[in-house]
N, C-alpha and C positions, 0 to 999 in steps of 0.2 A: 369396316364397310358392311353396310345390313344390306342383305338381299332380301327381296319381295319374293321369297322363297313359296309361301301363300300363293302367290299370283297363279305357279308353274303347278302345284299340286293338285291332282282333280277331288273333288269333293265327293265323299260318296252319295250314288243315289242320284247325281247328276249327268247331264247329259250331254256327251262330249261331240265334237264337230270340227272336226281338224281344219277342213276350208276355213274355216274363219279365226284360224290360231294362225299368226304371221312366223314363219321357219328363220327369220334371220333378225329377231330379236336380240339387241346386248344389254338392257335396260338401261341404257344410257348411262353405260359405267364408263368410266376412261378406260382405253386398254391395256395401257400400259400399265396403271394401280390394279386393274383385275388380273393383268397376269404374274401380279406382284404378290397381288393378295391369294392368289392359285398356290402361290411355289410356298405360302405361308400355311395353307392349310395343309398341301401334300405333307409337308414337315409333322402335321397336327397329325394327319391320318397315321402316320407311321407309328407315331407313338400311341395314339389309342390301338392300335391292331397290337401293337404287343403286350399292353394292358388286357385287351380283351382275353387273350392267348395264357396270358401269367393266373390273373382270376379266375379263367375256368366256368364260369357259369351261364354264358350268354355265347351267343356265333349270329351270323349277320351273313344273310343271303342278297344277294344284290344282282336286279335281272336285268337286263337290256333288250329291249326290242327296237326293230328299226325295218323300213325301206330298206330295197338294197341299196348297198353305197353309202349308206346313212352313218357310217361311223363306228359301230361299234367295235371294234379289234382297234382303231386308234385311239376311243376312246378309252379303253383299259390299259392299253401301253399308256398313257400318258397318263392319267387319273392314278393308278397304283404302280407307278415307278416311286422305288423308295419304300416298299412293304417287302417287309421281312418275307422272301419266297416258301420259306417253312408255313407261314399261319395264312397263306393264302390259297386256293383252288380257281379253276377256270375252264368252263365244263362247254361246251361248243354243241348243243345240239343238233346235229342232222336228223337226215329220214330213217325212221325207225326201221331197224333191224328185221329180218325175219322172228328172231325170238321176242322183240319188243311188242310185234304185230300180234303174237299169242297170248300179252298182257294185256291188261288194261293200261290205256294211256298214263296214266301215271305212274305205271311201276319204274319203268326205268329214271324218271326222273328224281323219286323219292332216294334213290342209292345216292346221289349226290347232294341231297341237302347237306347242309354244312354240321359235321360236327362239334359240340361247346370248342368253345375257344376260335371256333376258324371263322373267316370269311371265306365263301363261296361264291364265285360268280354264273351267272348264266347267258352265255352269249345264246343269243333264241331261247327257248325254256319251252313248258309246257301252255305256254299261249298261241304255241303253233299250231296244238288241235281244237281252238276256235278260229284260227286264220288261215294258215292254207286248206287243214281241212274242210272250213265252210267254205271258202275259194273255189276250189276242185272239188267240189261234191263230193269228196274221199266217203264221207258216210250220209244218213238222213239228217234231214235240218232237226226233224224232232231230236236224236240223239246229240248232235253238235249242243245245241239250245241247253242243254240240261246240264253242261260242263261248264257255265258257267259257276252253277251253285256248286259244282261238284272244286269247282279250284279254288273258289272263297273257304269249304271249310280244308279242303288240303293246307292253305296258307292258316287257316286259325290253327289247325293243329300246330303248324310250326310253331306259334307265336308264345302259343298256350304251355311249348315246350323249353320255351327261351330262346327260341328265335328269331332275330329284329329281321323284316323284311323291305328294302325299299325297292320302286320297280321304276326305269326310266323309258319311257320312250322319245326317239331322237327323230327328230321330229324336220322331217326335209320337205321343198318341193319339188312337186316333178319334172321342174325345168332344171333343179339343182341337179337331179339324179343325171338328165342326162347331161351335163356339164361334166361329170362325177367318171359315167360308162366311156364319154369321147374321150378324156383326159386317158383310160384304161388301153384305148383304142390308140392313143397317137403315141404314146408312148413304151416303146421296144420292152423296158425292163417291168411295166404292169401289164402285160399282155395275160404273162399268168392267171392274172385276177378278175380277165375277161372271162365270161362263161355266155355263150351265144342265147342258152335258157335263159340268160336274164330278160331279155328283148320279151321273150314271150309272157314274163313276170309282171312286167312293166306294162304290159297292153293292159293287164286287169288294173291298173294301179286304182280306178274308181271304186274295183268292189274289192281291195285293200285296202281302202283305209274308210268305206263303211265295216269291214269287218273289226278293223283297228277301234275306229268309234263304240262300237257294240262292248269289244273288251274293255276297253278302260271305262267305258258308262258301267260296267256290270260288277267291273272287279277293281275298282279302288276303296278299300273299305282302311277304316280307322289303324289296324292294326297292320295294313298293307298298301300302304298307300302307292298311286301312280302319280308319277312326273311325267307331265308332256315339257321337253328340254328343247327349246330353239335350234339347232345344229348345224346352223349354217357358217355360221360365224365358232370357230371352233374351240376360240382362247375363252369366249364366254359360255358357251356349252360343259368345257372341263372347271370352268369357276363354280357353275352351279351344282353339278355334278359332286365336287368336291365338298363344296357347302352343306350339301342335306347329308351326304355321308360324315362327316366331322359331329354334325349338330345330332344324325341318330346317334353313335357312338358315346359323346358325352352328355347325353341323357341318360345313359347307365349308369352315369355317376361310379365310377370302376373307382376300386383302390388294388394296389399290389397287395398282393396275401403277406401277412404278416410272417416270418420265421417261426420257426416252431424249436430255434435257439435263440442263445442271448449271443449273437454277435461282437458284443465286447469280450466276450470268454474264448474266443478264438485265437488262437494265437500259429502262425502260418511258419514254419523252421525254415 
């Protein structure tokens, strides 16, 4: 099954408009051969992660952003169930620390770039100091403004280091969300995962996702590309999801390291 994988990637240099990207896109796959084709490629994923792990010379950063509610913690339980819990990571970004507030915005994030051989996740990442920060006025727009160039070349350094980057963002509407926060609300056992802050998150939702806009027109570049991923429909959000993660992976064309014995001279008592 070929996905129009193209469709979902933003071009660099172009100019992104979420209003007019439809959130509950499936491409008009069947669903049942796409969640066929899902449990085919997780199978895939598994095994290039431990290739990547055994070779040693390449690691794979994989970011997420989203709306609240937007999926992300479901969508890595389900997309990397079945990788080896040794060669993977999963880094949750919150509100910076009093000691992170004394860095520069990217130092704490650099600590978790991924090591050769590993994948790294970032559930939120360093996209949060162009979005909430320009949201809340956390600093001046002249200094916000100037992080974008500042995270294009943090991501080439990666790249330039052997780091494959892909970036998702999951891509809701606002009627979804609140479909998403009442379902949080009616039911006893997600109460937990109510936060009343979100309401007040949700009123900006206009100037999130011009800030969203802004990010992904400024920082999909060749070597870091962003995915806007449909996410409403959630069996075809984890197909695509899986899709471009399988297809960076074996672009590296990995082989297992050769022994540095002749395995026929073994002999095991």
């Amino acid at each position: 099954m070929k996905l129009p994988m193209d469709h979902y990637r933003v071009k660099p240099d172009s100019k992104v408009d979420l209003c007019k990207i439809p959130s509950q896109d499936d491409g008009g796959v069947d669903k049942i051969k796409g969640k066929a084709q899902f449990r085919k490629l997780r199978r895939n994923l598994a095994t290039l992660q431990e290739a990547l792990y055994a070779q040693h010379k390449h690691a794979l950063l994989v970011v997420f952003q989203a709306m609240d509610t937007g999926g992300k913690d479901s969508t890595i339980r389900s997309v990397f169930t079945g990788v080896n819990p040794a060669g993977i990571s999963v880094t949750s970004f919150k509100a910076p620390s009093t000691e992170e507030r004394d860095h520069d915005y990217l130092w704490r994030i650099h600590d978790h770039a991924p090591p050769t051989g590993m994948i790294h996740v970032f559930n939120r990442s360093h996209y949060e100091d162009v979005l909430v920060v320009r949201v809340k006025n956390l600093v001046p727009a002249q200094r916000w403004k100037r992080r974008y160039e500042h995270i294009n070349a943090f991501e080439k350094i990666l790249h330039d280091e052997g780091t494959m980057i892909v970036k998702f963002y999951l891509h809701i509407s606002k009627d979804y969300q609140k479909e998403r926060l009442q379902r949080r609300l009616d039911r006893p056992d997600k109460h937990w995962k109510f936060n009343p802050d979100d309401l007040a998150e949700r009123a900006r939702w206009a100037e999130y996702q011009a800030a969203y806009d802004a990010a992904l027109s400024h920082c999909s570049t060749k070597h870091a590309p962003w995915y806007i991923i449909p996410a409403e429909r959630r069996w075809y959000r984890d197909l695509l999801i899986a899709s471009v993660l399988v297809d960076t992976l074996t672009s590296l064309k990995m082989n297992y390291p050769q022994p540095t014995f002749d395995p026929a001279t073994i002999a095991i008592e």
